[in-house]
N, C-alpha and C positions, 0 to 999 in steps of 0.2 A: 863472216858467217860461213860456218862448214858447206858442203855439198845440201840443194834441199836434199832432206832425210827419203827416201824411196821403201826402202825396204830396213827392216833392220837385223845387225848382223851380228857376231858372234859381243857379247859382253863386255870380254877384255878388251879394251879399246886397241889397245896397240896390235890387234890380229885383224888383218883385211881378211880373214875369211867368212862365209856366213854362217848362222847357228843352227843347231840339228838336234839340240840335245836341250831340255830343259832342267832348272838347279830344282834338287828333290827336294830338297827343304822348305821353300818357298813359292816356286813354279811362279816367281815375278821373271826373270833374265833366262835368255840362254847365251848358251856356249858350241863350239864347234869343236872342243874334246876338252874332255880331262885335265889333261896340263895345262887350259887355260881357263878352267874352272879354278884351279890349286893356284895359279898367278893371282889370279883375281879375287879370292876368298878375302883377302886382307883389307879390301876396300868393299867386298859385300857383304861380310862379315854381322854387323850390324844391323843392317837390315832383315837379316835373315834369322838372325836370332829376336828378331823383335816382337815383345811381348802381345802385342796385338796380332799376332799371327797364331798364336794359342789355342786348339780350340776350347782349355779352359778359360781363357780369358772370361772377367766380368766386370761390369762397368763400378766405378769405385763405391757410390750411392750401396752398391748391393756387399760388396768387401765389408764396408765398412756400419753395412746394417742401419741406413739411414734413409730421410725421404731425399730424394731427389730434389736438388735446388728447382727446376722448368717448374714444378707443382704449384708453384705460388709466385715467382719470378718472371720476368721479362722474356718474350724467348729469345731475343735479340738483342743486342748495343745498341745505342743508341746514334752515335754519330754515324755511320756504317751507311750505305745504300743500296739499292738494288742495282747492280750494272748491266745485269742479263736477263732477257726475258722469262717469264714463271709460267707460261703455259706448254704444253705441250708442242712439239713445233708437227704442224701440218702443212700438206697439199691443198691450198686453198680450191685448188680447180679439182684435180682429180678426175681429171676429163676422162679416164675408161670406164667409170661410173656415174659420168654426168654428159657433157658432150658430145663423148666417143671420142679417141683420140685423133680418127679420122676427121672427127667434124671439128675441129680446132687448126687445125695445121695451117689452113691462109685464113683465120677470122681474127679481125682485132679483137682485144683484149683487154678491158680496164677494171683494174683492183686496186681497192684502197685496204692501207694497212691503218686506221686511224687509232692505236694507242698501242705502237709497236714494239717500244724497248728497242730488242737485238731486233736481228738481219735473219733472225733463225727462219723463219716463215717466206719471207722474202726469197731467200736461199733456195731453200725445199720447192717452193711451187714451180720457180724458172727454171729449178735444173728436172723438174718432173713432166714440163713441156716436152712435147714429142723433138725428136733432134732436127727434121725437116721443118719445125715452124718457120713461118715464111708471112706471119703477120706481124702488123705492131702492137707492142705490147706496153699498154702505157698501165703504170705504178702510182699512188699516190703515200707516200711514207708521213707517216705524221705523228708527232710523240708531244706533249705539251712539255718535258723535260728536256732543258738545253743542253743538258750532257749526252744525254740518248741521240738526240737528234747529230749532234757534233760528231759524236763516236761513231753511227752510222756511216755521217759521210766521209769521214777521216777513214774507214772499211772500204768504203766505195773506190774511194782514191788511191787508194794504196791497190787497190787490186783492177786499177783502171792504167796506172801510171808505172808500173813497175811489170819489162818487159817480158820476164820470162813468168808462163803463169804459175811454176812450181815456187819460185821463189818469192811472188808476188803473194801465194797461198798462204804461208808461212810466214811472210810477216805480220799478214794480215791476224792471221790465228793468234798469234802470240802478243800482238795489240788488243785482239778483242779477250784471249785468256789467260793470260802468264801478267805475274805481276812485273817480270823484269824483261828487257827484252833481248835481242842479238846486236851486238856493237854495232854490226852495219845497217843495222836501223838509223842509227843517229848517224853513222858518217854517208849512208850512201841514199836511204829511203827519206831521209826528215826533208836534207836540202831540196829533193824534187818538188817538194809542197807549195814554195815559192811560185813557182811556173805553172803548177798543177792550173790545169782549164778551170776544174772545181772554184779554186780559189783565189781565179783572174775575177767569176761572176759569182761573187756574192750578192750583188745586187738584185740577182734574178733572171738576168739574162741568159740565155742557155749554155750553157758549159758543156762543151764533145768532151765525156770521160775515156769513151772509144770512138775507133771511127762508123759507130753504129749505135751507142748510146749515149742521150744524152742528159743532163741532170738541170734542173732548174730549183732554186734556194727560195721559197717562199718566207724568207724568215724576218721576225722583228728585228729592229735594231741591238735590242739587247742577250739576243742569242750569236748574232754577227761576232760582236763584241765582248763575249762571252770566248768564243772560239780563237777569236786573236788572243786574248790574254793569254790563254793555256799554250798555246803555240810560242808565244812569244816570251812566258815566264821562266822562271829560272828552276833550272836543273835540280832535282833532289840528291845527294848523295845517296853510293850503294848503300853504306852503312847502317845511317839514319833512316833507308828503306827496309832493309831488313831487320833493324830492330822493330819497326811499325809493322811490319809483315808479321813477328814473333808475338810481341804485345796484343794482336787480333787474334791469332790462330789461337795462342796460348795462354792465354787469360787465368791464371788459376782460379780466377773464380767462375768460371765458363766451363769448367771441367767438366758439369754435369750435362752441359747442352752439348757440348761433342762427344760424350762416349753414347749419348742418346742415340745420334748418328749411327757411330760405330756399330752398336748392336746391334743397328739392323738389315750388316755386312756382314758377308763370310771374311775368315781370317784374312787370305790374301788381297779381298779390295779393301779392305781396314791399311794394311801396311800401306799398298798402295794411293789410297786416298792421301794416307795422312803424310806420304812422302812430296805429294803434292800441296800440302799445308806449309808442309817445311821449306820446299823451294821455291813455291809460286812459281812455277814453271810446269805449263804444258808440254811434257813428253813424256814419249816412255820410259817404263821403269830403267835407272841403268844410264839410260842416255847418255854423253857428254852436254856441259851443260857452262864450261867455261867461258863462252864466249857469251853467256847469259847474265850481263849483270849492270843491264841499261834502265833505273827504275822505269816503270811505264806511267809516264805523269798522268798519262787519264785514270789513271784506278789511284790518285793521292790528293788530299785536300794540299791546300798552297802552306799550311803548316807539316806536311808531313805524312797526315794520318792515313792510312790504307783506308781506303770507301769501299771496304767489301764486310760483307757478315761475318764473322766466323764459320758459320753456316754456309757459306756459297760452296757451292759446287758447279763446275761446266759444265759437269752430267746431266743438269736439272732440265728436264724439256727435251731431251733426244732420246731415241729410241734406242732401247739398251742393246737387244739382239743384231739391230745395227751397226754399234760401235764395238763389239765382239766378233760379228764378221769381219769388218772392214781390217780390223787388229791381226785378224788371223790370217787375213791376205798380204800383210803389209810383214808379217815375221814377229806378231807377239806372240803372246800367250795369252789364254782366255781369262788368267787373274791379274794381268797386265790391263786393269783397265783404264789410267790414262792414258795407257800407250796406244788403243784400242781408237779412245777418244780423239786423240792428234789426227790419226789415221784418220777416223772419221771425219773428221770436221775439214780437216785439209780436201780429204779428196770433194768434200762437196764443195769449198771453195775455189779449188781447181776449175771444178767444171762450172762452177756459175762467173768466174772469171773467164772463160771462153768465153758463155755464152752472150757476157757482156761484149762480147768482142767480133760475137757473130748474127744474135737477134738484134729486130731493130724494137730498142726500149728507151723509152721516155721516165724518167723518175722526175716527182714533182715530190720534193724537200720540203714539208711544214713545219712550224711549233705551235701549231694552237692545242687550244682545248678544243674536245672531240667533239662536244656541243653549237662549237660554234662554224664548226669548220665549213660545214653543209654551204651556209650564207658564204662562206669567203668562197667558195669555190666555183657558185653563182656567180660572184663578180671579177673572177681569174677568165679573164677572155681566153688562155690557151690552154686550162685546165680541164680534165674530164667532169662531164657535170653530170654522165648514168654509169655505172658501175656491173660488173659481170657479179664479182665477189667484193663482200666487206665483211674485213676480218673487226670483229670486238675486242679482242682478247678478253679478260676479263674483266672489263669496265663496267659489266653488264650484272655485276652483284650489286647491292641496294647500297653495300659499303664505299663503293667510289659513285660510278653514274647512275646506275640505276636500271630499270627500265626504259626510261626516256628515252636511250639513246635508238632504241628501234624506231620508233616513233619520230627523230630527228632525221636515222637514215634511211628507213622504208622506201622514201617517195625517191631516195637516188639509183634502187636499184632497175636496172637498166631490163623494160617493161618487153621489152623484144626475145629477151631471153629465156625461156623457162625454167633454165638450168640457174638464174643469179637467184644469191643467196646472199643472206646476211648468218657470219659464222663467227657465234660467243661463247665463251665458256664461264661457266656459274660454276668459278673456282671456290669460292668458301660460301655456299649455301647453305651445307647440312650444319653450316656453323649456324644458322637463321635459325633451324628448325628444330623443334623441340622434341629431346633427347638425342639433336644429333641424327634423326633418321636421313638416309641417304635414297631414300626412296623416290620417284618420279614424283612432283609435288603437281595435280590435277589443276589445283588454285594459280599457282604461277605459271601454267598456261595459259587458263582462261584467263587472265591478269594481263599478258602480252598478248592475245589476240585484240583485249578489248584498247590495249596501247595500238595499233597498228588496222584497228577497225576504218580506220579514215583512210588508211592507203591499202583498202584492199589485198591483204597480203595473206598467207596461210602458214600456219607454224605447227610445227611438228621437231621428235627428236633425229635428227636427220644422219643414220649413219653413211649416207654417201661422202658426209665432208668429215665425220668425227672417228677417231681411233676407240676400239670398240672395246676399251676399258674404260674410256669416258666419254661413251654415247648418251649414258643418261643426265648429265650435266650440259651438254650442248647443244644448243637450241637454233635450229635450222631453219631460216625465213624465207619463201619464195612468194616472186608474184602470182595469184592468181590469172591462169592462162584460158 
């Protein structure tokens, strides 16, 4: 594996100088002059003339004077899954608006993530703790899907077990977002996994991921054994990965559901997106990318097929303005937005890789169902049994749990605090409500007050915890104080 990536520098690979100058055609690459804009043309050539960089482009449906296949169709494949979380990623705590960042700094801390997908949330809140926290901060992670939960800690570990935290960052990113990975994944990061503490205690027992965090596996039998087999199973060829990569992205009969996408890109994240369709590789536009071409067995069923949507994107749930700074500190360009995104993502694994390495955090590893977890954690003698924060994500539409689940977790938020909250997002509501209106629904308050009436609780749209384009879908539960 190259240097980790820091900054990025002139185009032309073969120039160690850095870039100054961006290509006017495209504004994806830059260059550090002229002459190695004119080397380089020959291999960026195509890209740069590529037809979805146009701003006449238009999506074929409209070329060709027809309805659009989504109309009546599927919006999705069917064998495919979700590998990354679909809500927004938030600061669970947000202490300058709840706490006080003062009042946090030596008070323990207990959050449960109970239906969490990715790490995104997880990520976001620890590395949004003040940098002198000085309590412990115990985590409950809980997903009832055994790939989630495995992929989780397989994240954990790699960025617990791999000593330098740039390079520990970077593997990590490109397990959890590139379909293929860097060779020394498999020769230098896989072998560690043997020894890894993680996966000395599977049984339960506490596992030192650092010498300051540590992880505990509350998991069935069949999630165990679920994770040994992928570990233990046999290698996908590049080949047979990339035609499965092409076959998903490029579906010709999927045409209409990805220029759907497209159009509702400017020219240059169109290219760029779709360069990121073509390589399944997270980085920026341009990158070297030769030493990338290790399939990533967790994004492949055991016949082959890539487990992702056509539709997926790593964008999906992170703050756009976010990953456009973080790009522009790192030496992209602001239509460079996977490059933007690497950047981003890295740097906040970076530092929640410190911080694993400096707060003292307790992670407790479930696989249940979110309903039932409540009971098992009652009977977890070392587990947290009151909670500061509990995140929903969106389980809390009528289409998965429901309402119920306020009512399940209510009685765990932790009655000391006035600041704990219970924080969900009623992702596909206005799909419930007739015509679609996306309006605050009066009913479905009164509806969860009268769910949470037995734990004295008070509910409101809470923009202390919610990003305030989806304030009015998020529904914020505190104790009565």
């Amino acid at each position: 594996m190259p240097p980790p990536l820091r900054c990025l520098g002139c185009a032309n690979h073969s120039c160690p100088n850095d870039a100054t100058q961006s290509c006017s055609g495209c504004f994806l690459v830059r260059y550090c002059s002229k002459a190695c804009q004119k080397e380089h043309w020959k291999s960026h050539k195509q890209d740069c003339k590529n037809p979805l960089k146009s701003k006449s482009w238009s999506p074929t449906w409209v070329t060709e004077n027809r309805k659009p296949a989504f109309i009546s169709g599927p919006n999705e494949a069917n064998i495919q899954q979700k590998r990354w979380g679909n809500m927004m990623s938030i600061d669970l705590i947000n202490a300058k608006n709840n706490e006080g960042a003062d009042g946090i700094c030596d008070k323990d801390l207990s959050l449960a993530f109970i239906a969490s997908g990715d790490l995104r949330n997880v990520v976001r809140t620890v590395n949004e703790l003040p940098e002198d926290y000085i309590g412990t901060l115990k985590i409950v992670l809980n997903d009832k899907n055994p790939m989630a939960v495995c992929r989780n800690l397989m994240i954990l570990t790699i960025l617990g077990i791999v000593e330098d935290v740039e390079e520990a960052a970077e593997h990590a990113l490109h397990f959890w977002y590139s379909v293929f990975q860097p060779l020394s994944y498999r020769d230098h990061v896989f072998p560690l996994f043997s020894d890894a503490p993680t996966f000395q205690h599977l049984d339960g027992t506490p596992a030192c991921l650092t010498s300051t965090t540590t992880v505990y596996m509350r998991w069935d039998t069949d999630t165990t054994y679920f994770l040994i087999s992928l570990l233990a199973g046999d290698e996908i060829e590049f080949p047979q990965a990339k035609n499965a990569l092409s076959r998903t992205m490029y579906a010709p009969e999927r045409i209409d559901h990805r220029e759907r996408y497209y159009a509702s890109l400017r020219p240059s994240h169109r290219v760029a997106f779709d360069a990121w369709r073509r390589s399944g590789i997270l980085l920026p536009f341009g990158a070297m990318k030769d030493h990338m071409y290790v399939p990533n067995r967790w994004l492949f069923s055991r016949q082959g097929n890539l487990l992702l949507y056509d539709s997926s994107s790593p964008l999906k749930g992170w703050d756009y303005n976010e990953v456009v700074k973080a790009g522009r500190a790192h030496g992209t360009t602001d239509d460079d937005l996977m490059g933007g995104m690497f950047f981003y993502v890295k740097d906040q694994l970076v530092e929640f890789s410190k911080r694993l390495r400096k707060f003292k955090v307790h992670i407790y590893s479930y696989d249940k169902d979110a309903r039932d977890l409540p009971a098992i954690l009652k009977r977890d003698v070392s587990s947290p049994k009151s909670f500061d924060r509990i995140e929903t994500s969106n389980i809390t539409d009528k289409n998965y749990v429901g309402l119920s689940i306020l009512s399940d977790w209510g009685p765990l938020l932790n009655e000391a605090n006035p600041n704990a909250a219970i924080i969900g997002l009623f992702m596909n509501w206005t799909a419930w409500k007739r015509a679609g209106e996306a309006a605050s629904s009066k009913a479905m308050y009164l509806r969860a007050r009268r769910r949470m009436a037995s734990c004295k609780f008070t509910v409101s749209t809470c923009p202390k915890f919610a990003d305030t384009d989806i304030c009015d879908s998020v529904l914020g539960l505190a104790p009565c104080v």
